[in-house]
C-alpha positions, -999 to +999 in steps of 0.1 A: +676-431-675+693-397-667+683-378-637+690-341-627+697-342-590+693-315-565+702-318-528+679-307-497+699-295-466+674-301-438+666-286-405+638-306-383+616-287-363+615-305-327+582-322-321+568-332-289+548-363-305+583-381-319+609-365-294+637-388-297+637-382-336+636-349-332+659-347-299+684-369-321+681-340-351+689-315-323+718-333-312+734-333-347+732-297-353+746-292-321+776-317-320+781-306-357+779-268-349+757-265-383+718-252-390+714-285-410+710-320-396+699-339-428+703-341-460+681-352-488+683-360-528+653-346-553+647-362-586+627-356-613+615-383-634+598-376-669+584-408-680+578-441-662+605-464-650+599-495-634+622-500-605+637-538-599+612-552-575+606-516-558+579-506-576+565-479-606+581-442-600+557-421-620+565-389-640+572-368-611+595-357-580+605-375-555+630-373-525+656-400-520+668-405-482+682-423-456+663-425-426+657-450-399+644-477-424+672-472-449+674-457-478+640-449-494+619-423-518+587-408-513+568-390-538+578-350-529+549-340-525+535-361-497+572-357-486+570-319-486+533-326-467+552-343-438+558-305-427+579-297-397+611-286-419+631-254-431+647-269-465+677-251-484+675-266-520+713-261-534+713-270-575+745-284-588+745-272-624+758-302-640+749-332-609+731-356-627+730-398-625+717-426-636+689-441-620+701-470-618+726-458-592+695-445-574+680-479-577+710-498-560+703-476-536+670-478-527+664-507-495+702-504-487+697-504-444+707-474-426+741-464-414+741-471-376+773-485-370+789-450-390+765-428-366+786-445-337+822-441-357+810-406-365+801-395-329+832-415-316+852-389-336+836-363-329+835-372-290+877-371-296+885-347-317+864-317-307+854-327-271+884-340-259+910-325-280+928-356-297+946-345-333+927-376-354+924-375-394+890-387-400+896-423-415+868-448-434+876-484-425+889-505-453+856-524-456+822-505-464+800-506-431+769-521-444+748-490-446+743-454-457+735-421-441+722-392-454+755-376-460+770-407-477+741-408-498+740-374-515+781-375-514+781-405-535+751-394-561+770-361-565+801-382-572+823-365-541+851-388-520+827-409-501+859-417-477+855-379-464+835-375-433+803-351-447+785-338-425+746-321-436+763-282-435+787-295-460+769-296-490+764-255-494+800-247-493+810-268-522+820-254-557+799-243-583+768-244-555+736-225-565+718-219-533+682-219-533+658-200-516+652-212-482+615-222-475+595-239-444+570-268-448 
């Protein structure tokens, strides 16, 4: 089945009752010099599909993420009910994939060891001044992050270093309306 995709840039409010979460979300936006420190997928899907040992999705929306846990999807609306987020929804006119892709997806474990490579860049080329091309080792790291995730639905070069600002400046973008939840 077919899906229209539509990515979420992300800005988490700091909470005091998860502050590393939150302290790590500030961190990105700071060491990334952006608004945005996470990036989200939304589907919709129009008639039932049974994902391979994952479940029912409904007729519905839902958001597909990597977090801590891995890659995941929650309805939207108990996603949206989460709160604690400004979210800039950015519609690619003709971004659409196969749920199947999605489905692959779905359980794959969270990027840690790229958060390291990523901040290990970062730490030399903007810190300290080193002239480095960004560079994906030759194997895949077992793993996605948010970034990877919406670059590889949205069929982009998943060897480029994305960061969550990315996403808005690409061609053909139709930015949303911004909106807190």
């Amino acid at each position: 089945m077919i899906v229209k995709i539509r990515v979420l840039q992300i800005h988490n409010f700091f909470d005091f009752r998860h502050p590393i979460l939150t302290g790590f979300s500030w961190l990105i936006r700071k060491v990334t010099n952006s608004k945005w420190n996470h990036n989200a997928i939304e589907i919709e899907v129009n008639k039932p599909y049974l994902l391979r040992n994952k479940g029912l999705l409904a007729p519905g929306k839902y958001i597909i993420e990597s977090v801590g846990k891995g890659v995941i999807y929650t309805p939207q609306k108990q996603w949206i009910a989460k709160g604690g987020r400004i979210i800039l929804p950015l519609e690619f006119p003709s971004a659409q994939v196969n749920l199947e892709t999605i489905e692959d997806m779905i359980g794959q474990p969270y990027g840690f060891l790229d958060i390291l490579k990523i901040a290990k860049y970062i730490a030399e080329t903007k810190w300290i001044g080193l002239k480095r091309e960004w560079r994906k080792v030759a194997f895949k790291m077992k793993g996605y992050i948010c970034t990877e995730v919406v670059a590889e639905l949205l069929g982009l070069n998943t060897d480029k270093l994305w960061l969550p600002g990315d996403f808005v400046n690409l061609p053909n973008v139709v930015i949303g309306q911004e909106f807190t939840t």
